[in-house]
C-alpha positions as CSV (number, residue, x, y, z in Angstrom):
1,X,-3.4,5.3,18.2
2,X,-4.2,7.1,14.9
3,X,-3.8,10.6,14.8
4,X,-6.6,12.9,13.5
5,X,-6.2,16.2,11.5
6,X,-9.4,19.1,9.8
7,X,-8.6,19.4,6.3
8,X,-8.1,22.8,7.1
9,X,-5.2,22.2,9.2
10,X,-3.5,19.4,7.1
11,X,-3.8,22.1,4.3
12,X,-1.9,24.7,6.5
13,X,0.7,22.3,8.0
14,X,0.9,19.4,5.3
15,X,4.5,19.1,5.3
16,X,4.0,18.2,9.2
17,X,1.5,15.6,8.4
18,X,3.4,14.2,5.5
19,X,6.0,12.9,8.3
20,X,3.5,11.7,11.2
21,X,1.5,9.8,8.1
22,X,5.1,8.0,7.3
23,X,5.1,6.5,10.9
24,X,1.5,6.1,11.4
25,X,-1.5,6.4,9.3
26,X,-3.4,10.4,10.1
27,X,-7.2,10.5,9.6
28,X,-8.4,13.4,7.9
29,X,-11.6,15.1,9.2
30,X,-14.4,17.2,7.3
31,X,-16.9,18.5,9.5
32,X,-16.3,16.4,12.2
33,X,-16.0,13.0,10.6
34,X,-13.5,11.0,9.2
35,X,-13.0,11.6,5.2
36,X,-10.0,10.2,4.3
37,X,-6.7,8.5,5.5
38,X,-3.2,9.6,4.6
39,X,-1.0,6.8,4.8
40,X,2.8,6.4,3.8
41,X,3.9,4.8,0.3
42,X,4.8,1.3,2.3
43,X,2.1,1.0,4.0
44,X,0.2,1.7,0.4
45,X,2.1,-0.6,-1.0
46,X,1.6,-3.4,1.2
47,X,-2.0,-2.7,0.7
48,X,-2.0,-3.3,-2.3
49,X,0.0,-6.4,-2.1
50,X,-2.4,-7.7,0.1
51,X,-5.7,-7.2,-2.2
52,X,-3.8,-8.8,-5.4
53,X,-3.5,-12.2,-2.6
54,X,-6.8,-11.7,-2.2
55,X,-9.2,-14.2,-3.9
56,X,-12.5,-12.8,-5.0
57,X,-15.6,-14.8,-4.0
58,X,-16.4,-15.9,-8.0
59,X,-12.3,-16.8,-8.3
60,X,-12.4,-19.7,-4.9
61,X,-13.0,-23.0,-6.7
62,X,-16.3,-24.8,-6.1
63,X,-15.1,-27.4,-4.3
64,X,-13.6,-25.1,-1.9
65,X,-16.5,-23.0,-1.4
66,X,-18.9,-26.4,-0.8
67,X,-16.4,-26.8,2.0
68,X,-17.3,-23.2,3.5
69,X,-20.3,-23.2,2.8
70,X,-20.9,-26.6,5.0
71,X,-18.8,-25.2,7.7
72,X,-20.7,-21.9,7.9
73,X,-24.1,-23.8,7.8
74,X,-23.8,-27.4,9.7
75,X,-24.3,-29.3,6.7
């Protein structure tokens, strides 16, 4: 389960949240709502691995996307 913190709070005790956010990722509320998340460098990094993988929609080739496109629509 991800742990919430007020801004106001992670300001006071950041060095606190700096450790939970390296074993889970803390959302950071404003006013009642999530704003942001702080997450550790691995999991950042793995992020980021993960949207290089990524294909955009204008980089999967056209053959490939026929295929979906019959799949999501019977054809």
């Amino acid at each position: 389960m991800t742990q919430s913190v007020t801004a106001t709070e992670l300001a006071k005790s950041f060095g606190r949240w700096i450790e939970r956010a390296i074993r889970e990722p803390v959302a950071i509320l404003r006013h009642g709502r999530e704003s942001a998340y702080l997450i550790s460098a691995d999991e950042y990094h793995h992020l980021k691995r993960l949207e290089r993988q990524a294909l955009g929609a204008e980089e999967v080739p056209d053959d490939v996307a026929d295929l979906i496109a019959r799949a999501e629509y019977g054809r």
